[in-house]
Every structure is written in structure tokens, then in C-alpha cells.
LUMLUMDREN-2810 file (N, C-alpha, C; in Angstrom, 1 decimal):
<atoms>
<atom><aa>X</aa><ch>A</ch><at>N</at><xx>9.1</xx><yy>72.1</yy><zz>53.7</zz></atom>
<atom><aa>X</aa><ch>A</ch><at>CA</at><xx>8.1</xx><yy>72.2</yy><zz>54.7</zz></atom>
<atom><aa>X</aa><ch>A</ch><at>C</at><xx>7.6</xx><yy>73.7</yy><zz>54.7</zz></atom>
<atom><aa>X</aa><ch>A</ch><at>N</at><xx>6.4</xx><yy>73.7</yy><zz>54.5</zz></atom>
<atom><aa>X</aa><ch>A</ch><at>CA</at><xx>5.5</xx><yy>75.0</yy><zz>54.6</zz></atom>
<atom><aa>X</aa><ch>A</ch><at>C</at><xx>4.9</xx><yy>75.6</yy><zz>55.9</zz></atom>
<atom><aa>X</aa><ch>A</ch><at>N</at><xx>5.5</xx><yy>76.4</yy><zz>56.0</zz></atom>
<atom><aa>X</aa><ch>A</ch><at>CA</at><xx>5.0</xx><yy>77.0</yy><zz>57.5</zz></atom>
<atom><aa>X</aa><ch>A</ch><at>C</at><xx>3.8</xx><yy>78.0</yy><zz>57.4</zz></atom>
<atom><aa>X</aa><ch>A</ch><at>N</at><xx>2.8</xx><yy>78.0</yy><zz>57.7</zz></atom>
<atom><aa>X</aa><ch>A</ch><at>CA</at><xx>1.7</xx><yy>78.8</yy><zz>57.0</zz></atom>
<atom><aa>X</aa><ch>A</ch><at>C</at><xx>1.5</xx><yy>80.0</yy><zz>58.1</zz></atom>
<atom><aa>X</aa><ch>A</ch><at>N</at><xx>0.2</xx><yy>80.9</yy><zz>57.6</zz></atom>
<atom><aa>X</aa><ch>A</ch><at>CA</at><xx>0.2</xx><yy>81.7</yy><zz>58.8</zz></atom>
<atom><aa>X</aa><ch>A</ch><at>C</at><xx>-0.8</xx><yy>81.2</yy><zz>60.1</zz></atom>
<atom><aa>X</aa><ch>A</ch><at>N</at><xx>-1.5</xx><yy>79.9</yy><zz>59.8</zz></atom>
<atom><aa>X</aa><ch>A</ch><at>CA</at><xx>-2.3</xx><yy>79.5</yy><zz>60.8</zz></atom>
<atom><aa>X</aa><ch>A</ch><at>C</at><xx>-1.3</xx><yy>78.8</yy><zz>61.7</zz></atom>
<atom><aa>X</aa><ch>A</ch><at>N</at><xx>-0.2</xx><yy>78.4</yy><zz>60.9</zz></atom>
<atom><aa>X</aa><ch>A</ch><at>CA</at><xx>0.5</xx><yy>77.4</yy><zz>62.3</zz></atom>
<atom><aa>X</aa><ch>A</ch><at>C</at><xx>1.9</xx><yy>78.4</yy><zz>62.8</zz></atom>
<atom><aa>X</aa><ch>A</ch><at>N</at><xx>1.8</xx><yy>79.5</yy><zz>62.4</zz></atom>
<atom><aa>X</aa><ch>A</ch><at>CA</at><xx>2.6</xx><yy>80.7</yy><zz>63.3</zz></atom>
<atom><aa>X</aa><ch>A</ch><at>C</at><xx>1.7</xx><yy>81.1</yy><zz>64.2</zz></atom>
<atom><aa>X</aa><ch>A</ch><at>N</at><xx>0.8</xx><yy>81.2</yy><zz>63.8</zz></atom>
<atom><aa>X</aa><ch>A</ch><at>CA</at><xx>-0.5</xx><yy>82.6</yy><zz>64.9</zz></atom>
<atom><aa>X</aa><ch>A</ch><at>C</at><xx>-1.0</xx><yy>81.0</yy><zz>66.0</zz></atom>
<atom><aa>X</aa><ch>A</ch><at>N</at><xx>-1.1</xx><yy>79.6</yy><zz>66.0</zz></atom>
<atom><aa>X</aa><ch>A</ch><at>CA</at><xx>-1.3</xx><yy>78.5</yy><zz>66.8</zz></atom>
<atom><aa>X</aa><ch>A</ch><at>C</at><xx>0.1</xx><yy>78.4</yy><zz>67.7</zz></atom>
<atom><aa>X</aa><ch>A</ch><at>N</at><xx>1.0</xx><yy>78.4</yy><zz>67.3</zz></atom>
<atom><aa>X</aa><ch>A</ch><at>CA</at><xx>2.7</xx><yy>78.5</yy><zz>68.0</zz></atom>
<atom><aa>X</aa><ch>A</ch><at>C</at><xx>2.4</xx><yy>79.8</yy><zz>68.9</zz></atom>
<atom><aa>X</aa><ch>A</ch><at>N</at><xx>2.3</xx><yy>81.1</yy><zz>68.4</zz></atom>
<atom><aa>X</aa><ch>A</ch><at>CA</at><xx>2.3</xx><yy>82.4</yy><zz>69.1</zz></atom>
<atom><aa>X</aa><ch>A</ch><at>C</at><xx>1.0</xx><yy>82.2</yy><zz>70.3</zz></atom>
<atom><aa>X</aa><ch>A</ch><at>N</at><xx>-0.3</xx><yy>81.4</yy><zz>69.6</zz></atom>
<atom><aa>X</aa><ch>A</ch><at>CA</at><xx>-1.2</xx><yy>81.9</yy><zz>70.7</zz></atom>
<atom><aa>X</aa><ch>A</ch><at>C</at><xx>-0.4</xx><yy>80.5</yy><zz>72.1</zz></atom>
<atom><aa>X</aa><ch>A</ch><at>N</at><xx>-0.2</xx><yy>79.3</yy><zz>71.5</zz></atom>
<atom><aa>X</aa><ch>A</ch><at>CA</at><xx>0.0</xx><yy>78.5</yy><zz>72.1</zz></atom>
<atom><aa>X</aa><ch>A</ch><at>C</at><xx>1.6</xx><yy>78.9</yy><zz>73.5</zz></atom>
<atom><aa>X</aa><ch>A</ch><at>N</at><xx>2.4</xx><yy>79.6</yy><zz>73.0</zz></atom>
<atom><aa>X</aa><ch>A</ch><at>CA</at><xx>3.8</xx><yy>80.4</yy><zz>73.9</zz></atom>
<atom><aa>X</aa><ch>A</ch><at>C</at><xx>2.5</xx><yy>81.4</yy><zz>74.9</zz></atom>
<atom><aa>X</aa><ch>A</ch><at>N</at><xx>2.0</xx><yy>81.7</yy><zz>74.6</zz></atom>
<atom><aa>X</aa><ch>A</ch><at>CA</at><xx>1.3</xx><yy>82.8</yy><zz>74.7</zz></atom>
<atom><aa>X</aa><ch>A</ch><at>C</at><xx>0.2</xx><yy>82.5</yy><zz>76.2</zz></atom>
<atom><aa>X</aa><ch>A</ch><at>N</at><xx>-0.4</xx><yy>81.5</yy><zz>75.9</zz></atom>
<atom><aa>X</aa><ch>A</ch><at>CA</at><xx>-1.3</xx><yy>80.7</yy><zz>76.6</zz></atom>
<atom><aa>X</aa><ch>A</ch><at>C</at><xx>-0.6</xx><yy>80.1</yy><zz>78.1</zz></atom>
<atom><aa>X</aa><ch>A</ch><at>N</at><xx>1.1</xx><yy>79.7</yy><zz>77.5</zz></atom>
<atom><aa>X</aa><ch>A</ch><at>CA</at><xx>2.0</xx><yy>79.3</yy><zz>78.6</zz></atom>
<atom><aa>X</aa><ch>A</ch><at>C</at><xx>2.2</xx><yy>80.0</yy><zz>79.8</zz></atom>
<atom><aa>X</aa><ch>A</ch><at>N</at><xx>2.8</xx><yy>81.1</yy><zz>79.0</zz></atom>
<atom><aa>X</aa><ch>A</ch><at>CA</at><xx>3.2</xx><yy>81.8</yy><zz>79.9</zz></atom>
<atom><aa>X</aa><ch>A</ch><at>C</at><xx>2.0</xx><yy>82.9</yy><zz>81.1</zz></atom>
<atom><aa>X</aa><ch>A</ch><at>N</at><xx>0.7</xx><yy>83.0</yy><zz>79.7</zz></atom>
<atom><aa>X</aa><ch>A</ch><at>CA</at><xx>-0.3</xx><yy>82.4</yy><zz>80.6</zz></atom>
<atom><aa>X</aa><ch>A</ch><at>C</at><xx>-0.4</xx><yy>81.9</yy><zz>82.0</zz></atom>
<atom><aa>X</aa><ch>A</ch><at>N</at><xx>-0.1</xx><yy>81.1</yy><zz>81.9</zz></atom>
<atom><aa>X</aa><ch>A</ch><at>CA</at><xx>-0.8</xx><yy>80.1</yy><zz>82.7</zz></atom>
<atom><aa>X</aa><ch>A</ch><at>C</at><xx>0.4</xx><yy>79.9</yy><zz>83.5</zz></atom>
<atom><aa>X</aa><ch>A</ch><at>N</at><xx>1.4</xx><yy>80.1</yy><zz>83.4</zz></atom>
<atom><aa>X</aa><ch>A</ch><at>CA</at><xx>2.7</xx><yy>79.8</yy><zz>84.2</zz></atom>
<atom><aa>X</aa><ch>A</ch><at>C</at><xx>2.7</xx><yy>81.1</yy><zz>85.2</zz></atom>
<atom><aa>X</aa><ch>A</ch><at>N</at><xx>2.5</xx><yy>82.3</yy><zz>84.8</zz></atom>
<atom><aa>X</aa><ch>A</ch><at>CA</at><xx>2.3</xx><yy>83.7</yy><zz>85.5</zz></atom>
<atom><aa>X</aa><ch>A</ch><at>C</at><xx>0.6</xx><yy>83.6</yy><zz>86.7</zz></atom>
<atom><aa>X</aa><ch>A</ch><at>N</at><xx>0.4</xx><yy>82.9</yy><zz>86.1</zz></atom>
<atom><aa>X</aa><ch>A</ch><at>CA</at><xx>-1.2</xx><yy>82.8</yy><zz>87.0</zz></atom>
<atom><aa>X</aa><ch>A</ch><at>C</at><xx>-0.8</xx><yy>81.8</yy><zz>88.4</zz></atom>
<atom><aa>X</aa><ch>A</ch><at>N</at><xx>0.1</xx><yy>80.6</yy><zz>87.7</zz></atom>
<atom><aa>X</aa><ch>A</ch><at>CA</at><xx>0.2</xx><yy>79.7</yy><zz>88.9</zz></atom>
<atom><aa>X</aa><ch>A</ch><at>C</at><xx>1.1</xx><yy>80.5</yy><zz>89.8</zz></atom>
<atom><aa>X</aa><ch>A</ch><at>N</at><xx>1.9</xx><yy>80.7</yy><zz>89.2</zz></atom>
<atom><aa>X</aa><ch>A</ch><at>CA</at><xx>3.1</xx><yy>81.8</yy><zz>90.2</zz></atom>
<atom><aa>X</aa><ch>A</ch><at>C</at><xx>2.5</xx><yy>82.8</yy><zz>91.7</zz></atom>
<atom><aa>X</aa><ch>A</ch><at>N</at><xx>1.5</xx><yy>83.8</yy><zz>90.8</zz></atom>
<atom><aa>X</aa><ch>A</ch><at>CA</at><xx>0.7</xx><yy>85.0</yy><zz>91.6</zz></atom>
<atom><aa>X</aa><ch>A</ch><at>C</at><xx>0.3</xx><yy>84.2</yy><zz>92.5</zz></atom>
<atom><aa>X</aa><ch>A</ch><at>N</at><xx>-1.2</xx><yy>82.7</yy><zz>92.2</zz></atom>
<atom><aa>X</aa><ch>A</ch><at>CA</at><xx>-1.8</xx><yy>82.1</yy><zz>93.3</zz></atom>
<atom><aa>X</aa><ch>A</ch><at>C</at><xx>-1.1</xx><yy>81.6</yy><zz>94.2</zz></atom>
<atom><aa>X</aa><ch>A</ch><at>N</at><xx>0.4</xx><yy>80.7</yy><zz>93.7</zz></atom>
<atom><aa>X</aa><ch>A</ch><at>CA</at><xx>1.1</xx><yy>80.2</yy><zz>94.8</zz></atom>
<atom><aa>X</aa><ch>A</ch><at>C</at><xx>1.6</xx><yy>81.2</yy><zz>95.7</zz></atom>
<atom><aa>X</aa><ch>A</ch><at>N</at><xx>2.2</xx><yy>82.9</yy><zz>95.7</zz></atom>
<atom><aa>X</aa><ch>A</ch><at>CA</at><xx>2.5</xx><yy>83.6</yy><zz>96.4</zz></atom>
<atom><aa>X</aa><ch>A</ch><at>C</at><xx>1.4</xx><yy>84.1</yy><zz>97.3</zz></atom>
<atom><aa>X</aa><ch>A</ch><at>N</at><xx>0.3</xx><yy>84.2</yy><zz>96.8</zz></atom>
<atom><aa>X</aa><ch>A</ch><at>CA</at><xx>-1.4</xx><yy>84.7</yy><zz>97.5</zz></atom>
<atom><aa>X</aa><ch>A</ch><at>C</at><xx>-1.2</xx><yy>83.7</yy><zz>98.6</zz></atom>
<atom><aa>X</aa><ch>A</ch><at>N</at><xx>-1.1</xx><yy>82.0</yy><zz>98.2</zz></atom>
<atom><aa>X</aa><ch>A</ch><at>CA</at><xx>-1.5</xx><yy>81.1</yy><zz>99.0</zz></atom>
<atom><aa>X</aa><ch>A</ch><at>C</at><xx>-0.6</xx><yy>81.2</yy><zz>100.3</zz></atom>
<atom><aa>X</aa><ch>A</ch><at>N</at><xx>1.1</xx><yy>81.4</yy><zz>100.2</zz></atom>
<atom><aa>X</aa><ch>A</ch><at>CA</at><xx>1.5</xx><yy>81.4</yy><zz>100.7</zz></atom>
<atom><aa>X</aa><ch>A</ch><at>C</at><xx>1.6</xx><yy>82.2</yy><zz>102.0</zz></atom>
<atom><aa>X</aa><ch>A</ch><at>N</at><xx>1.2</xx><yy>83.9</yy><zz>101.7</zz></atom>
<atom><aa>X</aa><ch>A</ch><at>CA</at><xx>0.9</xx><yy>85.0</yy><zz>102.1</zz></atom>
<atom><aa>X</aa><ch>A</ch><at>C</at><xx>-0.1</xx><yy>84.5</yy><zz>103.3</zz></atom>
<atom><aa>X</aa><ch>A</ch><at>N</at><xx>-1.5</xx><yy>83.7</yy><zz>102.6</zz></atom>
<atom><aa>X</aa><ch>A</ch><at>CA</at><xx>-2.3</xx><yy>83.6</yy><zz>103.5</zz></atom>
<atom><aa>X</aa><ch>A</ch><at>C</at><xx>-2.4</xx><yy>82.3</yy><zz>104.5</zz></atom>
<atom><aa>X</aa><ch>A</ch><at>N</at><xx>-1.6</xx><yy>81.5</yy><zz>104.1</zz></atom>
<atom><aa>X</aa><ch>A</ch><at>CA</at><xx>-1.3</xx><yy>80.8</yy><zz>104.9</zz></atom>
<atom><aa>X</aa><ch>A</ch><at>C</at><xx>-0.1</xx><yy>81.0</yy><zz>106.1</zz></atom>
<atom><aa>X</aa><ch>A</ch><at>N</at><xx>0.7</xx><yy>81.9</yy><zz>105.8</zz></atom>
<atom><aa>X</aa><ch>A</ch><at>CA</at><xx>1.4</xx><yy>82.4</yy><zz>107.2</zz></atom>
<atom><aa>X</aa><ch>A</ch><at>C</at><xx>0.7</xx><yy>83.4</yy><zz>107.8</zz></atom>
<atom><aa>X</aa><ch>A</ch><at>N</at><xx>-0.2</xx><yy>83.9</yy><zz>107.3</zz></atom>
<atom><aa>X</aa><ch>A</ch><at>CA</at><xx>-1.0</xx><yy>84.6</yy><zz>108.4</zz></atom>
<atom><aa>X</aa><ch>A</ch><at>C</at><xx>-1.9</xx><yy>84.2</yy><zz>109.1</zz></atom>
<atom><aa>X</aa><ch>A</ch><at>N</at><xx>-2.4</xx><yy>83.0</yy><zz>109.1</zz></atom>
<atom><aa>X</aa><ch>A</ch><at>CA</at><xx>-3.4</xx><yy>81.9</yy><zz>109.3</zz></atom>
<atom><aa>X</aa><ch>A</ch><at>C</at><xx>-2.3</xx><yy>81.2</yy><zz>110.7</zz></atom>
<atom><aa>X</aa><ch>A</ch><at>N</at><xx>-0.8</xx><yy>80.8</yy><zz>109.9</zz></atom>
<atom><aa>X</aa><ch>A</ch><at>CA</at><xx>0.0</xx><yy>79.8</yy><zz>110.9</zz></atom>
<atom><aa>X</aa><ch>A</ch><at>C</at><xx>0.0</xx><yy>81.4</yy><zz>112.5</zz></atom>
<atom><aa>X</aa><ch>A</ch><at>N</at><xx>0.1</xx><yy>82.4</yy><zz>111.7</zz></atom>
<atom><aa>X</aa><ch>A</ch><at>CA</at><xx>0.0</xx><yy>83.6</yy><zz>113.1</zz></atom>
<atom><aa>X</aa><ch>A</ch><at>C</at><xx>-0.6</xx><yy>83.5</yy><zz>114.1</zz></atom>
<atom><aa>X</aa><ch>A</ch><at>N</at><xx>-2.1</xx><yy>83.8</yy><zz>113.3</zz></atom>
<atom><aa>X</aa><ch>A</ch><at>CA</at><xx>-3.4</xx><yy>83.7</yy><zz>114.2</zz></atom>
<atom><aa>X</aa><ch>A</ch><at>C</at><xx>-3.3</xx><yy>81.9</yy><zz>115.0</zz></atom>
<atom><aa>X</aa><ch>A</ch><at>N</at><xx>-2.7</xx><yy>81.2</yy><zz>114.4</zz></atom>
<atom><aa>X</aa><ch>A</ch><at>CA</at><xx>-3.0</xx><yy>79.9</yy><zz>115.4</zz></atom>
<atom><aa>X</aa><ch>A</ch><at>C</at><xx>-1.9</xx><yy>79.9</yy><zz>116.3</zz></atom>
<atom><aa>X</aa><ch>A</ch><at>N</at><xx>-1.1</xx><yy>80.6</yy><zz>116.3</zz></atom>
<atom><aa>X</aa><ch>A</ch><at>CA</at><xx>0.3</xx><yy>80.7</yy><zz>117.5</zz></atom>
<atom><aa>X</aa><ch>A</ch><at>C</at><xx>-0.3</xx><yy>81.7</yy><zz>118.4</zz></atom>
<atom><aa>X</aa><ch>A</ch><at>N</at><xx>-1.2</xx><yy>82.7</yy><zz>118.3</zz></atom>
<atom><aa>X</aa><ch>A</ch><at>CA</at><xx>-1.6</xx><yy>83.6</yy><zz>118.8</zz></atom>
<atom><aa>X</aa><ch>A</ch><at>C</at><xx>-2.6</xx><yy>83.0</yy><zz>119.7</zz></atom>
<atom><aa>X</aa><ch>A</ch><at>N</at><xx>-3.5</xx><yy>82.0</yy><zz>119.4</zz></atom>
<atom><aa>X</aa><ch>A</ch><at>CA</at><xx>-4.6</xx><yy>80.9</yy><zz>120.1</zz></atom>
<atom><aa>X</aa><ch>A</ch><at>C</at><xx>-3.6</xx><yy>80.4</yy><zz>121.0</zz></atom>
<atom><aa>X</aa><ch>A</ch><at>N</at><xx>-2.8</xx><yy>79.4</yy><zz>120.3</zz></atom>
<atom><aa>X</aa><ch>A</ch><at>CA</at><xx>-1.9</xx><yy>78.3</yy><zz>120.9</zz></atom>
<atom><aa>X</aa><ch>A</ch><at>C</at><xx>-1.6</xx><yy>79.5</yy><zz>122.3</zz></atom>
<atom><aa>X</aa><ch>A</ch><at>N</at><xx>-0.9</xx><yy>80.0</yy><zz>122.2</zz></atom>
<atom><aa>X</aa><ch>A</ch><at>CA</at><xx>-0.5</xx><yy>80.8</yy><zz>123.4</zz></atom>
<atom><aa>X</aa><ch>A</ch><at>C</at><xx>-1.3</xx><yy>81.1</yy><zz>124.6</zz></atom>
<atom><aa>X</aa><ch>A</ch><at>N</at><xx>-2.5</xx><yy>81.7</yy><zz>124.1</zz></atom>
<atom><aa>X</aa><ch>A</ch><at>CA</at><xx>-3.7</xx><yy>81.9</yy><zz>124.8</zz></atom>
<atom><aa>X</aa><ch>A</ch><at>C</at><xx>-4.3</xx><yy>80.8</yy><zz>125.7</zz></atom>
<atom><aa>X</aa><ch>A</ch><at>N</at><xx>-4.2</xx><yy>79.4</yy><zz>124.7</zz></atom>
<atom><aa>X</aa><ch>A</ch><at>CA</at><xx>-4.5</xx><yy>78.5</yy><zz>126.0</zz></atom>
<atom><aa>X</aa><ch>A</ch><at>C</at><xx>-3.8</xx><yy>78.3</yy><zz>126.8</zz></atom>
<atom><aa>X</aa><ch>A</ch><at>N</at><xx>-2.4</xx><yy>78.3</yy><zz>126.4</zz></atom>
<atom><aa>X</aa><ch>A</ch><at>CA</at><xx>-1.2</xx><yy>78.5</yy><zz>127.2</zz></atom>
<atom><aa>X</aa><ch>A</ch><at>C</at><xx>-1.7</xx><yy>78.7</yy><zz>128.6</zz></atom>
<atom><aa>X</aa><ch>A</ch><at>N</at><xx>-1.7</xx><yy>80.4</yy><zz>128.0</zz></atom>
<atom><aa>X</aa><ch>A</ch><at>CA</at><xx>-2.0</xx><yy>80.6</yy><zz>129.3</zz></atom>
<atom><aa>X</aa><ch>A</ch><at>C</at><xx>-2.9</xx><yy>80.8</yy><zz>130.2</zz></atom>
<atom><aa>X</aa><ch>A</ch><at>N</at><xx>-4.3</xx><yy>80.1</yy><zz>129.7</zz></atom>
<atom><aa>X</aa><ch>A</ch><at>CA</at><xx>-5.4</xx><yy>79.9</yy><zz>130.1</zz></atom>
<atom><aa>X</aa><ch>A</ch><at>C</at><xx>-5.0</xx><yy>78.8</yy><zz>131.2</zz></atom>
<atom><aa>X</aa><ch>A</ch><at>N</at><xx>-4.3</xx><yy>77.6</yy><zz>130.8</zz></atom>
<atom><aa>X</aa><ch>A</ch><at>CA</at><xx>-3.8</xx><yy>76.7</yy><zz>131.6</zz></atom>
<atom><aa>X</aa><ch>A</ch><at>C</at><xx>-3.5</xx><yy>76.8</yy><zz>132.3</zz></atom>
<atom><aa>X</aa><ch>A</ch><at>N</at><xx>-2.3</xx><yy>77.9</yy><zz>132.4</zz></atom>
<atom><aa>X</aa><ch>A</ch><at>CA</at><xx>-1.2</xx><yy>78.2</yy><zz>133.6</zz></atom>
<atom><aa>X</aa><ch>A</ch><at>C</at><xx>-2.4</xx><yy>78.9</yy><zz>134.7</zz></atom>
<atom><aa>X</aa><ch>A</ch><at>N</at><xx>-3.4</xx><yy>80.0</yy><zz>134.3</zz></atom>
<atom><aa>X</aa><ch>A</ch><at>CA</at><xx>-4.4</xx><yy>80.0</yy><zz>135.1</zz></atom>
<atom><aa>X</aa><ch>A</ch><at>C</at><xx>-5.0</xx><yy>79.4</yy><zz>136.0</zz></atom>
<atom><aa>X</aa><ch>A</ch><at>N</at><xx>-5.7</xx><yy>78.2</yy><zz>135.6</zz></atom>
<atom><aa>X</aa><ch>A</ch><at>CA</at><xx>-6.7</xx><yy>77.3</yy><zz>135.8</zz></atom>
<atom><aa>X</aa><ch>A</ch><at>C</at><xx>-5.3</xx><yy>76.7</yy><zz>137.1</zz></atom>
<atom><aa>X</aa><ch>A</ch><at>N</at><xx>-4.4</xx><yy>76.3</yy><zz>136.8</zz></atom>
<atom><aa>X</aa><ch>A</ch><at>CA</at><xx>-3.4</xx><yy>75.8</yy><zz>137.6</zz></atom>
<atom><aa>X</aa><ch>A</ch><at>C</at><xx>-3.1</xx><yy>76.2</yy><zz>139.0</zz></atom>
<atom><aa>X</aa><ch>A</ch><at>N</at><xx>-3.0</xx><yy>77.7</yy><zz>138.6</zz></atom>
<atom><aa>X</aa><ch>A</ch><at>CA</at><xx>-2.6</xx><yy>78.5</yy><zz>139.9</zz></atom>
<atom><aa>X</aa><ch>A</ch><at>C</at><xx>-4.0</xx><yy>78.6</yy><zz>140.7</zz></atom>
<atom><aa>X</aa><ch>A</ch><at>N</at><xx>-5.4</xx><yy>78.6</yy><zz>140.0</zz></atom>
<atom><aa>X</aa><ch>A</ch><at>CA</at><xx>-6.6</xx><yy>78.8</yy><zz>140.3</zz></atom>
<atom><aa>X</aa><ch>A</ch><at>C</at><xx>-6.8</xx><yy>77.1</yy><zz>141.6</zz></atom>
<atom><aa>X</aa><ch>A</ch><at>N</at><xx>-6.9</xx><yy>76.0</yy><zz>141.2</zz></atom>
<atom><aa>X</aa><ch>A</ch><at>CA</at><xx>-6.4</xx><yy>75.1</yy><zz>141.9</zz></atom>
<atom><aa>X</aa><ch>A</ch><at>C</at><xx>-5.6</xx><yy>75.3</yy><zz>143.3</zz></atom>
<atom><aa>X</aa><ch>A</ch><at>N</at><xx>-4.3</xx><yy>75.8</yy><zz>143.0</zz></atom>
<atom><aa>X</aa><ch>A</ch><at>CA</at><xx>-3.0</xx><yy>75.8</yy><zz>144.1</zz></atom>
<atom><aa>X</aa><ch>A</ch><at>C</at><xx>-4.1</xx><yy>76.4</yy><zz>145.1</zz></atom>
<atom><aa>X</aa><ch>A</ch><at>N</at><xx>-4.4</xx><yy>77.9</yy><zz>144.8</zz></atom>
<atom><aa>X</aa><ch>A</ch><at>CA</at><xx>-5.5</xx><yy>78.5</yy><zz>145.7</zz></atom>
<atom><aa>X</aa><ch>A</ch><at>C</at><xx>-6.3</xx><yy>78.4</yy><zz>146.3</zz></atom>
<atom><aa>X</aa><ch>A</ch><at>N</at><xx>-7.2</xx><yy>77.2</yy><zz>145.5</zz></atom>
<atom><aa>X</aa><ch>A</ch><at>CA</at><xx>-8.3</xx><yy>76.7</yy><zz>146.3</zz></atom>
<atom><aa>X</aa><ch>A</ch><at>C</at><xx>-8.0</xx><yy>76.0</yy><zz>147.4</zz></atom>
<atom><aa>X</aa><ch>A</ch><at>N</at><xx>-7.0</xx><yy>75.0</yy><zz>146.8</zz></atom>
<atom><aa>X</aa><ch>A</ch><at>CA</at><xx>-6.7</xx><yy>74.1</yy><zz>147.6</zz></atom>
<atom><aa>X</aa><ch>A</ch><at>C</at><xx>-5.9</xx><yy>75.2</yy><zz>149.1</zz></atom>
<atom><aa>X</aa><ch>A</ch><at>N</at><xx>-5.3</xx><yy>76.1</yy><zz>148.8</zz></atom>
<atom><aa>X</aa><ch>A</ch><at>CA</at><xx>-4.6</xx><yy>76.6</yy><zz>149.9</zz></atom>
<atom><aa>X</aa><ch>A</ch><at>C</at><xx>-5.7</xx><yy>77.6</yy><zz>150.7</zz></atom>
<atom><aa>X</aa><ch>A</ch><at>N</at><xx>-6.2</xx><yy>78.3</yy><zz>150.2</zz></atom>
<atom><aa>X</aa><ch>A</ch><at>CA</at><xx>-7.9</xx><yy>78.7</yy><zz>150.9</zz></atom>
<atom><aa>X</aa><ch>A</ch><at>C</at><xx>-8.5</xx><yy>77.6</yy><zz>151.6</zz></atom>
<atom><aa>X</aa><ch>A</ch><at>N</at><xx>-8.9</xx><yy>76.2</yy><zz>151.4</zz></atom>
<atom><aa>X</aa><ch>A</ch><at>CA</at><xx>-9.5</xx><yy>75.2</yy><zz>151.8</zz></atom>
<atom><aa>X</aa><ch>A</ch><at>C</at><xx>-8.7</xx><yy>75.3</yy><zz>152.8</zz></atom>
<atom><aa>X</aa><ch>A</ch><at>N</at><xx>-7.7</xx><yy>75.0</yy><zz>153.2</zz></atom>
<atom><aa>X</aa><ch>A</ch><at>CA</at><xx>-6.1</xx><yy>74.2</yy><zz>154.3</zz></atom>
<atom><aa>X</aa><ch>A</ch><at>C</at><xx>-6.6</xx><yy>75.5</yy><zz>155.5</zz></atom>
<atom><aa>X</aa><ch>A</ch><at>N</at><xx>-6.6</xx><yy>77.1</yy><zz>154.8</zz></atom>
<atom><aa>X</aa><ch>A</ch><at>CA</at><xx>-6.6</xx><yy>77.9</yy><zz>155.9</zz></atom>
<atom><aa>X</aa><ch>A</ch><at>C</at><xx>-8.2</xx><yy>78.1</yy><zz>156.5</zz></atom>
<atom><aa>X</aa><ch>A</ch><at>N</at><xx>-9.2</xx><yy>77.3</yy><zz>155.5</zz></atom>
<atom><aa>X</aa><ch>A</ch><at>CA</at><xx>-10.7</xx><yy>77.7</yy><zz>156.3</zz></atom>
<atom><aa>X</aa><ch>A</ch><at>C</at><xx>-10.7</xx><yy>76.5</yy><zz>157.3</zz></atom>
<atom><aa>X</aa><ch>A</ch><at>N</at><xx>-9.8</xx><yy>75.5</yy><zz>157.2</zz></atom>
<atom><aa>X</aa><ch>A</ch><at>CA</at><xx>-9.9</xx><yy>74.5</yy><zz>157.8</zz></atom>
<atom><aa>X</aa><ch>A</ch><at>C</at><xx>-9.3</xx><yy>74.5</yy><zz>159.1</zz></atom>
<atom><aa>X</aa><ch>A</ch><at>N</at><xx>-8.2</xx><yy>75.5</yy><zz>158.9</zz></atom>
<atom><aa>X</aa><ch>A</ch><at>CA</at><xx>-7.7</xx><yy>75.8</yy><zz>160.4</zz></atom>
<atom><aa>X</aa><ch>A</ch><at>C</at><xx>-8.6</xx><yy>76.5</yy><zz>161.1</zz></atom>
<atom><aa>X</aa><ch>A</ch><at>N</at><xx>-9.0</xx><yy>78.2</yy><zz>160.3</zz></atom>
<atom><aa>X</aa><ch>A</ch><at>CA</at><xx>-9.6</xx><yy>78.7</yy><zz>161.2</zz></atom>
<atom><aa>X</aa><ch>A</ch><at>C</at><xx>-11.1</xx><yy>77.9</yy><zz>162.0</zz></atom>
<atom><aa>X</aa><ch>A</ch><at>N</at><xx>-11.3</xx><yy>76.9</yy><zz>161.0</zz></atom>
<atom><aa>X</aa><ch>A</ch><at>CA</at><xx>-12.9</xx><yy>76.3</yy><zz>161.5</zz></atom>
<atom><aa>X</aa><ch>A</ch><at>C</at><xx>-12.4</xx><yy>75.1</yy><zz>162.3</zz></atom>
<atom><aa>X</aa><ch>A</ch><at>N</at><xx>-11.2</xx><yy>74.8</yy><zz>162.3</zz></atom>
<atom><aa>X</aa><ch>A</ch><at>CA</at><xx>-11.2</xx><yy>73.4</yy><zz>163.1</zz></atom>
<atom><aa>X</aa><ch>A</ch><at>C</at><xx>-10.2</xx><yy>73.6</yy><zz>163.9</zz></atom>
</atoms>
């Protein structure tokens, strides 16, 4: 069997191409990862927010309702 120089420099480009492409998936999967926990940040950062937007809105209620109770004494 003859090994020529086209099918060494096709073997070399073809290792070559691999690792290529094996180094390229690597970098994007770590980029993706990077930006996707900083993404999961900013949504814990929301999530919270409404949190306590809610706990607001709640105690905003208690007050009305207890404002109401005392305009009602003083007017009735």
C-alpha cells in the first residue's frame, strides 16, 4: 500500500479540521453557559422584585381596609 503525499496532507488537514471544530464547540458551549447564568441572575433579581412588590400591594390593602374601620368610627 502506497501512501502518497495527497493522502498525508488530507489525514493532516482532516485531524486538523477536528480539532477545529472540537475547540470552537468547547469556547461557544462555555460563552453559552457564562451567559445564561447571568440571564438566570437578572431573572432572580425580577423574581424578587415582584416579591416584593406583592408583599406591598398586601400591606397597602391591610391599611386601607384599617383607614376605612377608623373613618368609619370617626364619621359614624
Amino acid at each position: 500500500m502506497i501512501v502518497t503525499e495527497a493522502i498525508i496532507v488530507a489525514l493532516i488537514s482532516f485531524i486538523g479540521t477536528g480539532i477545529g471544530s472540537f475547540g470552537g464547540v468547547l469556547s461557544t458551549q462555555k460563552i453559552v453557559k457564562y451567559r445564561l447564568s447571568k440571564l438566570e441572575e437578572k431573572v432572580d433579581k425580577h423574581n424578587h422584585v415582584i416579591e416584593r412588590v406583592s408583599s406591598i400591594e398586601l400591606l397597602n390593602k391591610m391599611f386601607e381596609k384599617r383607614i376605612e374601620k377608623l373613618e368609619n368610627k370617626v364619621n359614624g
